[in-house]
N, CA and C atoms as an extended XYZ file, in Angstrom:
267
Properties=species:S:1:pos:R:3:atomname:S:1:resname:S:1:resid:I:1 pbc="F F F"
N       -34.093      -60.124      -57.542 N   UNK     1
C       -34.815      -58.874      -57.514 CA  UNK     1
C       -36.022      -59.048      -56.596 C   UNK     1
N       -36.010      -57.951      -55.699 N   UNK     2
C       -36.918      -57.969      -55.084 CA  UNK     2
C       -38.635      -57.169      -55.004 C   UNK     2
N       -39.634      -56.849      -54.778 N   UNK     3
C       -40.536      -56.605      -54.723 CA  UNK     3
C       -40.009      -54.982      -54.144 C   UNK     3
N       -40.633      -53.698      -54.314 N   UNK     4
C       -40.321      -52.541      -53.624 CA  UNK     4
C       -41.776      -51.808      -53.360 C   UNK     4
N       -41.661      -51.748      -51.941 N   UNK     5
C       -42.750      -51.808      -50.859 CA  UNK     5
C       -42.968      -49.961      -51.242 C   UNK     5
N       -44.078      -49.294      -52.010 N   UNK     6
C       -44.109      -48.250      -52.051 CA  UNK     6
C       -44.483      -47.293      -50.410 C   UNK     6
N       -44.148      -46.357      -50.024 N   UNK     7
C       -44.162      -45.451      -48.575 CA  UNK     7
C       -45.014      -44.290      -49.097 C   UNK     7
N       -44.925      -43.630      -50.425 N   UNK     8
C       -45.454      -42.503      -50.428 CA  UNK     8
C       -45.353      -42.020      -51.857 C   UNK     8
N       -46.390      -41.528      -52.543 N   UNK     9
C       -46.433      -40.964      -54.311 CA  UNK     9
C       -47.134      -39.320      -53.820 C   UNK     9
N       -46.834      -38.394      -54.476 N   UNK    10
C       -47.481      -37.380      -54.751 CA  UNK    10
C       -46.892      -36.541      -56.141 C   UNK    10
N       -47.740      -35.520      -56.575 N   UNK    11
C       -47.788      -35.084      -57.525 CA  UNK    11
C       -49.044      -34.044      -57.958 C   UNK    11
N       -48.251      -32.774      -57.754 N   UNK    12
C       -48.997      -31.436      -57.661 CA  UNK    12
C       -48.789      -30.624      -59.041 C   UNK    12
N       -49.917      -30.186      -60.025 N   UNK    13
C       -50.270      -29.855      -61.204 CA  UNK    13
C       -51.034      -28.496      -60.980 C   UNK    13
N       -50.508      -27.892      -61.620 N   UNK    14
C       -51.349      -26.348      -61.869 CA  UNK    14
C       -51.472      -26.318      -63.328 C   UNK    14
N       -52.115      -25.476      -63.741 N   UNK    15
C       -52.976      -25.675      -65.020 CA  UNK    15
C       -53.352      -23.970      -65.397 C   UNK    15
N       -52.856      -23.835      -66.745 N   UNK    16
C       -53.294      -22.232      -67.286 CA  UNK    16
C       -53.507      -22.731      -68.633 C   UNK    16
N       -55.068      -22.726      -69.249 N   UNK    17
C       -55.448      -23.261      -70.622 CA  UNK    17
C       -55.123      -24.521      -70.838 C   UNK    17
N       -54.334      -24.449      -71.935 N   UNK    18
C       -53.666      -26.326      -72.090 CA  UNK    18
C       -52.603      -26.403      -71.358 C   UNK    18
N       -51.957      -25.672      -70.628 N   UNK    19
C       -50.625      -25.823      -70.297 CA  UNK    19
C       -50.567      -26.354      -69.153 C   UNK    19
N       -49.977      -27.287      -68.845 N   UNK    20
C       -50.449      -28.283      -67.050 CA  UNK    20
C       -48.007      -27.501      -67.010 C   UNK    20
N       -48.207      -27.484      -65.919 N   UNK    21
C       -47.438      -27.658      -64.678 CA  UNK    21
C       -46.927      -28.113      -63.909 C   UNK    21
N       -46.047      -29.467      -63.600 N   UNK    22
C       -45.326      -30.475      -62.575 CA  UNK    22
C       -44.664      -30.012      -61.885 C   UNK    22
N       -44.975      -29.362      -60.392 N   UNK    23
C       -44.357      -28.579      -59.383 CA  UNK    23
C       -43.497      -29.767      -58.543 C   UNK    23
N       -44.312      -30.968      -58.802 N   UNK    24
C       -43.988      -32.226      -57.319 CA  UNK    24
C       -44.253      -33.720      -58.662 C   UNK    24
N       -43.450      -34.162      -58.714 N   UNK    25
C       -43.681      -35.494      -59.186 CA  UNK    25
C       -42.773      -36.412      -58.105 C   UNK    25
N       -43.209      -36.951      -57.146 N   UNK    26
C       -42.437      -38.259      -56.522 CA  UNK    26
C       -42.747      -39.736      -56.400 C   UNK    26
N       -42.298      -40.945      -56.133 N   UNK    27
C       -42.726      -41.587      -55.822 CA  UNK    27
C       -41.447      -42.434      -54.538 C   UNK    27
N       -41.880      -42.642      -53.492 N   UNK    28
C       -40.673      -43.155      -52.758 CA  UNK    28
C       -41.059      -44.786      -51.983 C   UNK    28
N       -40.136      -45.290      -52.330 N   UNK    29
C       -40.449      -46.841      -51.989 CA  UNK    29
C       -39.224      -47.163      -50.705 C   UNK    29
N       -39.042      -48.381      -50.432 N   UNK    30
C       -37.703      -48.799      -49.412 CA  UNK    30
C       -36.738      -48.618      -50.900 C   UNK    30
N       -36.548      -48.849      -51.419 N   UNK    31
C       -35.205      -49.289      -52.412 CA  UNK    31
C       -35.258      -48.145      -53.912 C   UNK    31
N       -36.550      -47.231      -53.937 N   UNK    32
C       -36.283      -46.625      -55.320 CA  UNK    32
C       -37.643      -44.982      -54.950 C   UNK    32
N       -36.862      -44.339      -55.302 N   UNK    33
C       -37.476      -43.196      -55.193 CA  UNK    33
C       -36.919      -42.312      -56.677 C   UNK    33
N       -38.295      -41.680      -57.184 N   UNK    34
C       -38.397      -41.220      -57.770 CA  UNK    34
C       -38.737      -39.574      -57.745 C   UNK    34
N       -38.143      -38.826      -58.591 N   UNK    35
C       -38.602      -37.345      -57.845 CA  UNK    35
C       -38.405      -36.366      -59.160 C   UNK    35
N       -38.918      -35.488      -59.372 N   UNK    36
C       -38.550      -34.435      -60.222 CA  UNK    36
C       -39.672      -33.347      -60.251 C   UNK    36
N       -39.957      -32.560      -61.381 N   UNK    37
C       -40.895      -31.081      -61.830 CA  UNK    37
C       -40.573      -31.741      -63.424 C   UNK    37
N       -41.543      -31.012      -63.994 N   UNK    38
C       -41.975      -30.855      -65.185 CA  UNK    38
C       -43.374      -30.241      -66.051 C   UNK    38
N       -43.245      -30.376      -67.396 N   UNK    39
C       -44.306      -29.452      -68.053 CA  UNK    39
C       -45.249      -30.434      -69.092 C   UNK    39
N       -46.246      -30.280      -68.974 N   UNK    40
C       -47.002      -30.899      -70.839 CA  UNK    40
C       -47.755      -29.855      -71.057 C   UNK    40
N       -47.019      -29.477      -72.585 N   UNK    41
C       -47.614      -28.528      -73.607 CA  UNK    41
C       -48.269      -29.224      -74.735 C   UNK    41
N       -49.040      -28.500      -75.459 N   UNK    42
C       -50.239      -28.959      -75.859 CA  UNK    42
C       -49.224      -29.393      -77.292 C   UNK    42
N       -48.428      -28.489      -78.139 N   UNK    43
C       -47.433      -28.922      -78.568 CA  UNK    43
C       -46.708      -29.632      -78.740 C   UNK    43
N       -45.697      -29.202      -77.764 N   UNK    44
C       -44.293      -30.053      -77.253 CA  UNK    44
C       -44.641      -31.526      -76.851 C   UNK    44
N       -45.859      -31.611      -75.831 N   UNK    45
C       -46.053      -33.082      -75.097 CA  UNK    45
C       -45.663      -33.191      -74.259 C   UNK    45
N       -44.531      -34.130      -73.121 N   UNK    46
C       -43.946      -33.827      -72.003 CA  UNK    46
C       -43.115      -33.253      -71.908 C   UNK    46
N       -42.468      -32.570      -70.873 N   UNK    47
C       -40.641      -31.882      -70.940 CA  UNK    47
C       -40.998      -32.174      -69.199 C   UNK    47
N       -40.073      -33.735      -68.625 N   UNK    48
C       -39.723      -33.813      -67.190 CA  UNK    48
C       -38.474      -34.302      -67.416 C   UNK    48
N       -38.491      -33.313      -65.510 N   UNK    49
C       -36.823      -33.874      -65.575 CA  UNK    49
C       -36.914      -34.754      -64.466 C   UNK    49
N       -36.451      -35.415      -63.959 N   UNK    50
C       -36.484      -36.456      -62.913 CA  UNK    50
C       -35.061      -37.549      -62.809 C   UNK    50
N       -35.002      -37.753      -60.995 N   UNK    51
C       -34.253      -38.448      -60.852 CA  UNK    51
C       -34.155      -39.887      -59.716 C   UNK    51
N       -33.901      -40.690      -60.725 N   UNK    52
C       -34.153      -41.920      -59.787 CA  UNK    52
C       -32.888      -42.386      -58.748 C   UNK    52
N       -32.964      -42.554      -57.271 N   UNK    53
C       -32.081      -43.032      -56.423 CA  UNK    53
C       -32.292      -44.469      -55.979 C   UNK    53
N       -31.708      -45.407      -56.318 N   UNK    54
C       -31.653      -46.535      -55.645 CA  UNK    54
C       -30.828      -46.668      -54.728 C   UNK    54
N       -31.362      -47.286      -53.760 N   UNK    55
C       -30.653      -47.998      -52.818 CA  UNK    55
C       -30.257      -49.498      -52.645 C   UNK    55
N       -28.884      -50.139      -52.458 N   UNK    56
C       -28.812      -51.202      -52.481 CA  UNK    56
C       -27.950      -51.435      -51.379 C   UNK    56
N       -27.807      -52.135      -50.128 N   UNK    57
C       -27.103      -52.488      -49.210 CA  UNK    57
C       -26.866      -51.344      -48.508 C   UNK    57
N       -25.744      -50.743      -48.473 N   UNK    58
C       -25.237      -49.964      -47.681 CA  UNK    58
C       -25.159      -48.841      -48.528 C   UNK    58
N       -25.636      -48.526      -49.954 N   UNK    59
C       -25.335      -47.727      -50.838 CA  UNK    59
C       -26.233      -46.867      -51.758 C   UNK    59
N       -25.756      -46.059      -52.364 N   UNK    60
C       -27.111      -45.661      -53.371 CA  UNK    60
C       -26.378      -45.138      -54.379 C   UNK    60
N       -27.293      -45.097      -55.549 N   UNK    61
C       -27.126      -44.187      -56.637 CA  UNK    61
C       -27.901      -43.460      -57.616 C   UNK    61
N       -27.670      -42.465      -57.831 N   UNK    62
C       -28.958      -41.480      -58.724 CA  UNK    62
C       -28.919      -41.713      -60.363 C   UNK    62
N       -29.591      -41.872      -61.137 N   UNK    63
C       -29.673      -41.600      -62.277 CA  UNK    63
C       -30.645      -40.622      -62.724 C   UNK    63
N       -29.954      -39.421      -63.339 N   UNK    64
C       -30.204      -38.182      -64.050 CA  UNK    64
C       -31.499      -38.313      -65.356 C   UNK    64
N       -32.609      -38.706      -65.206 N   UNK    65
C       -33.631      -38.722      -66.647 CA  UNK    65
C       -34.381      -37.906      -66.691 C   UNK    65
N       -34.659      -38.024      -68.008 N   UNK    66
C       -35.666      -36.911      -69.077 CA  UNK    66
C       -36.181      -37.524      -69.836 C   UNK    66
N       -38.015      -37.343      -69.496 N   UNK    67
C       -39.566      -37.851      -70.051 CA  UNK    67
C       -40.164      -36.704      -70.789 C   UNK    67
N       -39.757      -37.240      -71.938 N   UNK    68
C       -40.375      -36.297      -72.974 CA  UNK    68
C       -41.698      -36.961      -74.503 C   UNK    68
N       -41.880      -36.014      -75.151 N   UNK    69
C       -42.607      -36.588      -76.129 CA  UNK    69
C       -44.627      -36.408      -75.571 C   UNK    69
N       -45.213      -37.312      -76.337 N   UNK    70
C       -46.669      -36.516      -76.423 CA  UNK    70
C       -46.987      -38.174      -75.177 C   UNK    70
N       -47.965      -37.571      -74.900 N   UNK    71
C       -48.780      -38.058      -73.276 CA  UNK    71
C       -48.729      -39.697      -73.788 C   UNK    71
N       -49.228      -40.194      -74.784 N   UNK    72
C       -49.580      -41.664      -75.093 CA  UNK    72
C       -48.562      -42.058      -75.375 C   UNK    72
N       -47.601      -41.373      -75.560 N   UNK    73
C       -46.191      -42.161      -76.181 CA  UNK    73
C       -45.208      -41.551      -75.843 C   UNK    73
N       -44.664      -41.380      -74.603 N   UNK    74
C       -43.432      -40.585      -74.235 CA  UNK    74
C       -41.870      -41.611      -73.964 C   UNK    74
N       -41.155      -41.108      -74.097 N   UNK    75
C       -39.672      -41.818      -74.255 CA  UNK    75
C       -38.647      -41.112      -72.954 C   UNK    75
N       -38.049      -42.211      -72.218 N   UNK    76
C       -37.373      -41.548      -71.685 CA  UNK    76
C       -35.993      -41.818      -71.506 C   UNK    76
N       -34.939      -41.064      -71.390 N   UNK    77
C       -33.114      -41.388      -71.876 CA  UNK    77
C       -32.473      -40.733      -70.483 C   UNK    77
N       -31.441      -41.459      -70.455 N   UNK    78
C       -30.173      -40.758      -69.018 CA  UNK    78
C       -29.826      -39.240      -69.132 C   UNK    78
N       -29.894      -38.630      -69.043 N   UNK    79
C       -29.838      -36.930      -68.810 CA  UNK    79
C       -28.022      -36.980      -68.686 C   UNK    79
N       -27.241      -36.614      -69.660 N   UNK    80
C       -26.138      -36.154      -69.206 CA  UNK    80
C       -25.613      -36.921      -70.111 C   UNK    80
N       -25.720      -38.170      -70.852 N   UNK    81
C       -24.805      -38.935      -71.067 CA  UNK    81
C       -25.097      -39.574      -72.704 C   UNK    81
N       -24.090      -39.263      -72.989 N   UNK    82
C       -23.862      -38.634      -74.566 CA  UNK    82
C       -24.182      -40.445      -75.455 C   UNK    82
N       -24.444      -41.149      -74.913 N   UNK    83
C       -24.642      -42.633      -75.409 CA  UNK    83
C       -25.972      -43.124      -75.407 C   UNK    83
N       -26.705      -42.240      -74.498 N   UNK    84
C       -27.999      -42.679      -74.045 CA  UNK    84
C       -28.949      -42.712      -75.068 C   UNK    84
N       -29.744      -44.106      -75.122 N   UNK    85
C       -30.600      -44.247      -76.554 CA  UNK    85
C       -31.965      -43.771      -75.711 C   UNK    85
N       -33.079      -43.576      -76.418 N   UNK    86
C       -34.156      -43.305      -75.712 CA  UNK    86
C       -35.058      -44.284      -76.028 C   UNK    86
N       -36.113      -44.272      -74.763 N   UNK    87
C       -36.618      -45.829      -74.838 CA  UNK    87
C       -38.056      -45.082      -74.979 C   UNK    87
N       -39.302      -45.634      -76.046 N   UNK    88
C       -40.467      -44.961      -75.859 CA  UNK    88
C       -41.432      -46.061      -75.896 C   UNK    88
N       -42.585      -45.403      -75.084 N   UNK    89
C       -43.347      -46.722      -74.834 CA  UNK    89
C       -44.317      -46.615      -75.592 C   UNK    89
């Protein structure tokens, strides 16, 4: 495993009362880019959807996730796939 040289992060938030907004969540490296939109309600806690692409050799592949749960402790599981345990930190 190698080290992944980050190129570029952004992440654009609008805000009405408690309610924040995730228009732009990215982060893009040589080998792993990250990208999605999402919401934190004062409630609910997070609701993102996001998807990670790796690249390896000549190839890539996406995995489909969803970051949910309250700001200090959010969990996140494979989007689509009926086995997926959720991992919370």
């Amino acid at each position: 495993m190698s080290a992944i040289n980050y190129e570029d992060m952004a992440l654009s938030v609008s805000q009405t009362g408690e309610e924040f907004w995730f228009s732009t969540i990215s982060m893009r490296g040589d080998t792993l880019y990250f990208g999605g939109a999402g919401d934190y309600l004062i409630d609910t806690g997070l609701g993102c959807t996001l998807n990670a692409t790796i690249r390896k050799d000549a190839g890539s592949f996406t995995v489909p996730l969803k970051l949910s749960g309250p700001l200090r402790a959010p969990c996140i599981d494979i989007t689509g796939k009926t086995d997926s345990k959720k991992t919370c930190f």
